[in-house]
C-alpha positions in Angstrom: -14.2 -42.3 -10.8 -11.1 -39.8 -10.8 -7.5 -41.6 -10.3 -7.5 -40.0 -7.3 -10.8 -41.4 -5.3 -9.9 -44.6 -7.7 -6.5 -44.9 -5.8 -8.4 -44.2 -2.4 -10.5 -46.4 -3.0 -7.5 -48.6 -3.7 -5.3 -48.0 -1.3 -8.7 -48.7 1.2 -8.8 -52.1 -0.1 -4.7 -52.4 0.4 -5.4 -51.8 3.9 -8.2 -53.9 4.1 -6.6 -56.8 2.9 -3.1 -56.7 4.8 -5.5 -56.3 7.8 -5.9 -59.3 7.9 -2.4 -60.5 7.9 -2.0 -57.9 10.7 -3.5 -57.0 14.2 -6.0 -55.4 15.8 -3.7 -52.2 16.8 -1.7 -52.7 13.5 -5.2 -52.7 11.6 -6.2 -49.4 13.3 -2.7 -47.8 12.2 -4.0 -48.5 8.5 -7.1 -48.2 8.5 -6.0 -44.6 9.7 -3.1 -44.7 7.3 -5.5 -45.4 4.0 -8.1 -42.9 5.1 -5.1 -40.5 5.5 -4.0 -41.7 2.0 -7.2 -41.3 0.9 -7.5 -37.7 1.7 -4.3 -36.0 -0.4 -4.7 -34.3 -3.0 -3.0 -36.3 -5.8 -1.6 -34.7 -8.9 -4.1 -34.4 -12.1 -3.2 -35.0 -15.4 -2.3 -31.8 -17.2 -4.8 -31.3 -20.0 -2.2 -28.9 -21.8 0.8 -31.5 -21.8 1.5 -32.4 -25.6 0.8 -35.9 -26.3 2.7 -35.5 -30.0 5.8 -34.0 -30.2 8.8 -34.0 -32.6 12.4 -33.8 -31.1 15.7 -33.3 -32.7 17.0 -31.9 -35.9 15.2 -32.5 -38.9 17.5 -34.8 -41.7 18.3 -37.3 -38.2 17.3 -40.9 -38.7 13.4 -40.6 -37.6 12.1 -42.6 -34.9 8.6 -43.2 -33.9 8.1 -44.1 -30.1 4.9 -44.5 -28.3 4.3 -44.4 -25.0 1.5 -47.0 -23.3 0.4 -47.2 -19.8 -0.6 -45.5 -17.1 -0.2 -41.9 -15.6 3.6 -42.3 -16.2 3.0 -42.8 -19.4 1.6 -39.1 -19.8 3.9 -37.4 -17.1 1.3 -36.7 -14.3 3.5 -34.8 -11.5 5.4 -32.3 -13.8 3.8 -29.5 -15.9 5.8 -29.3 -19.1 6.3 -31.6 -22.1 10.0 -31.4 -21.5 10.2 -32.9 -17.8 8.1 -35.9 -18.6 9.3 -39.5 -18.8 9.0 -39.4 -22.8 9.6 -35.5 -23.4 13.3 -36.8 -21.3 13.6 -39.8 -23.6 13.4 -38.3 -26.5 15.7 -35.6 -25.3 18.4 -38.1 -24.5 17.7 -40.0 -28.0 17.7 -36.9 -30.1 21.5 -36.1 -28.1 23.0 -39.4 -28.2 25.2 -40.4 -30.4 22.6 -42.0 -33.4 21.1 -38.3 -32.7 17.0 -39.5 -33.7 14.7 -37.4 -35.2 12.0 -38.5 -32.7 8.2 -38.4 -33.2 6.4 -39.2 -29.9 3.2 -39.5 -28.9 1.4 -41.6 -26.2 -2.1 -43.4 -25.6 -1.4 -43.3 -21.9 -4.4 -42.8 -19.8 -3.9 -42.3 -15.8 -5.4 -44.8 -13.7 -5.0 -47.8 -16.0 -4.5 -51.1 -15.4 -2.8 -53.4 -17.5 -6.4 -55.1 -19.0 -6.8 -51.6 -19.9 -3.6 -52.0 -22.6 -5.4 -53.8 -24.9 -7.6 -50.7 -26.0 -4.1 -48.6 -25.9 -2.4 -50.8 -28.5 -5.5 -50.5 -30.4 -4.6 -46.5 -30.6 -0.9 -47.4 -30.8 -1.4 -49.1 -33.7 -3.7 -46.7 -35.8 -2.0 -44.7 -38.4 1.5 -44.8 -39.2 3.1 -47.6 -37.1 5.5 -47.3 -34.2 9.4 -48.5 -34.9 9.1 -49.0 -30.9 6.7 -48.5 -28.4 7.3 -48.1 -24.3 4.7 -49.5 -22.1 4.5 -48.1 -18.4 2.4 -50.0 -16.2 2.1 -52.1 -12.8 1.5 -49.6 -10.6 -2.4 -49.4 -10.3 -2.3 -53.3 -10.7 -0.2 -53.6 -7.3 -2.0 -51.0 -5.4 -5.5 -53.0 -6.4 -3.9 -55.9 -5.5 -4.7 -57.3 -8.3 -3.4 -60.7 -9.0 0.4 -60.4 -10.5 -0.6 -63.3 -12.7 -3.5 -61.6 -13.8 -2.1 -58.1 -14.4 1.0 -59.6 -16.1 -1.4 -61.9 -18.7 -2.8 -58.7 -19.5 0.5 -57.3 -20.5 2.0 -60.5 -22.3 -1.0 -60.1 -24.8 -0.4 -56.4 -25.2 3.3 -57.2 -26.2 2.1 -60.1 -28.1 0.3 -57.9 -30.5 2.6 -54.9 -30.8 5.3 -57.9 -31.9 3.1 -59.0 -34.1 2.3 -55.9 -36.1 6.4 -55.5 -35.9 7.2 -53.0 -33.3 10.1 -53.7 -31.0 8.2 -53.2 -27.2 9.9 -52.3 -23.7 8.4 -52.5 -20.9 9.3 -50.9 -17.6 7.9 -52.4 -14.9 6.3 -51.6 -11.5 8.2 -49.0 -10.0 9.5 -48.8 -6.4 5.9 -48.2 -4.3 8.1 -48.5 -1.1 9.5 -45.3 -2.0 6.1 -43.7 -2.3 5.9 -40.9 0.6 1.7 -40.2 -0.1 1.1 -43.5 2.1 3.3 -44.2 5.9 4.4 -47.8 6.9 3.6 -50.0 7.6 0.9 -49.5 4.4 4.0 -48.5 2.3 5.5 -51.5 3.4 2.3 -53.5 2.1 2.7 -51.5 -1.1 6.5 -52.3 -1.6 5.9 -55.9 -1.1 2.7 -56.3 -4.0 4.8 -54.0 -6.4 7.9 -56.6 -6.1 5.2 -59.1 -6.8 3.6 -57.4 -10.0 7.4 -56.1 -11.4 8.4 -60.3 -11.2 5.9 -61.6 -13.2 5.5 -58.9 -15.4 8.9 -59.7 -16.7 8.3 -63.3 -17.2 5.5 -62.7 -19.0 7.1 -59.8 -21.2 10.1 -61.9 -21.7 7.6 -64.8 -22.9 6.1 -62.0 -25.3 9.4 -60.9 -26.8 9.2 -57.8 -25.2 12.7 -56.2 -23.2 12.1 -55.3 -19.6 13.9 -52.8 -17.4 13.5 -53.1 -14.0 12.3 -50.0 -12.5 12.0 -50.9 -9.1 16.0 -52.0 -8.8 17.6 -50.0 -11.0 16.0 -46.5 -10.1 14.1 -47.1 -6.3 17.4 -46.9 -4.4 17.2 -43.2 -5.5 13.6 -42.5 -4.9 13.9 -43.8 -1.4 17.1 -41.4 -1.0 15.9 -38.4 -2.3 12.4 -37.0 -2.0 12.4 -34.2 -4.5 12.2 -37.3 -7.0 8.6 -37.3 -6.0 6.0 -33.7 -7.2 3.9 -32.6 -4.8 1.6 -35.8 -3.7 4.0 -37.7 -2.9 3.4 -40.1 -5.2 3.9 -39.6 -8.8 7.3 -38.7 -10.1 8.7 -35.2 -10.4 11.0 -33.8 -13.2 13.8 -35.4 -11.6 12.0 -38.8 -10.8 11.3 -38.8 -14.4 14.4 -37.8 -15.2 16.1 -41.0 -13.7 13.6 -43.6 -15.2 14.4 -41.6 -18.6 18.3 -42.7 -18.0 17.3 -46.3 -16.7 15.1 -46.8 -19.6 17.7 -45.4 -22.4 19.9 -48.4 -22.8 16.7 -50.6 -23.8 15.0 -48.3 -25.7 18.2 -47.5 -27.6 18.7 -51.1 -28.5 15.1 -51.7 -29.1 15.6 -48.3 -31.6 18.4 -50.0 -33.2 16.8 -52.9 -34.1 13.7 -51.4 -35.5 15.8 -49.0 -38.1 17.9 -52.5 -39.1 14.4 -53.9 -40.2 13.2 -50.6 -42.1 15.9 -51.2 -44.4 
């Protein structure tokens, strides 16, 4: 199943379920509302976008970040290395001031869940070892409705064992799905609401792991709501800018994260 009939299929289910919280009239606005959904043409994964990259000058103190999660993970939405969540990152750690030689790469597949991570940190953790990796996930757990306990179990384990083979994890969690614009209210609404749910006890859990969280959904929804062009084409995965401004919400932790990692190599 694509992403895209996986999140109609999804976002069918959404509907299904918060009809019957709802009524009669309100369940025929989303039942129309998730066939609607259902029917956009979602943004694909670009085949071409580099999952390895080296950024900044050669001689800077090296860094090796990998990316985990879902299509975010990869950059869905934008078509060049350089506008995606991680080709910004490493962008903004190669120009800060402890100016990183930084190797990414990312195990990212679109559509995952978080009890798909455990097969990502599997990947993650072949070959040379990550100083830190970033895992990007939530999303597809909230619009499946999946239990937040359940989806955030998942994700403790996965930080769990990146920990334990040494590498210094952040995790951003579920983004803003209220600010999606593929999906009308009050489905968005319904959205919003199981995304707050996943983004909480992800960060219990991740906390309980020794992970560092960044929430997402506070520090960068404000501006999705406000400003559409954060959003490519569907309407629902970021665009250059949107990645642009989780890039800057996640810099602080990854930074720090960074910083710790280089203390133990030595």
């Amino acid at each position: 199943m694509t992403e895209h009939h996986e999140l109609a299929f999804r976002l069918g289910r959404a509907a299904a379920l918060s009809l019957v919280a709802g009524t009669v009239g309100g369940a025929a606005v989303l039942a129309g509302q998730a066939i609607a959904a259902r029917n956009r043409r979602y943004a694909q994964p670009e085949l071409g976008l580099a999952l390895r990259a080296t950024v900044g000058r050669a001689g800077a103190p090296p860094l090796r970040l990998v990316l985990l999660g879902d299509s975010s993970a990869l950059g869905v939405g934008v078509e060049r290395f350089e506008e995606t969540v991680g080709g910004q990152l490493a962008h903004l750690l190669a120009e800060g001031p402890t100016g990183r030689q930084v190797h990414l790469s990312s195990v990212g597949v679109a559509g995952s869940r978080s009890t798909d991570l455990a097969t990502q940190v599997a990947r993650a953790l072949l070959g040379e070892r990550p100083d830190v990796a970033l895992i990007l996930v939530g999303a597809n757990d909230a619009t499946a409705m999946t239990r937040p306990a359940d989806a955030a179990a998942y994700l403790g384990s996965a930080v769990r064992r990146l920990r334990e083979a040494h590498v210094e994890v952040v995790v951003g969690t579920c983004p803003d799905l209220g600010a999606v614009r593929a999906v009308a209210s009050p489905l968005r609404q319904v959205l919003g609401w199981s995304g707050r749910r996943v983004a909480r006890a992800q960060t219990t859990a991740v906390l309980d792991a020794g992970g560092s969280v960044v929430d997402l959904a506070t520090e960068t929804g404000p501006v999705f709501r406000a400003d559409a062009g954060t959003l490519c084409h569907d309407g629902y995965h970021p665009s250059a800018d949107g990645y642009r401004v989780w890039a800057h919400a996640l810099l602080p932790a990854v930074e720090a994260a960074a910083t710790v990692a280089s203390r133990h190599h030595h």
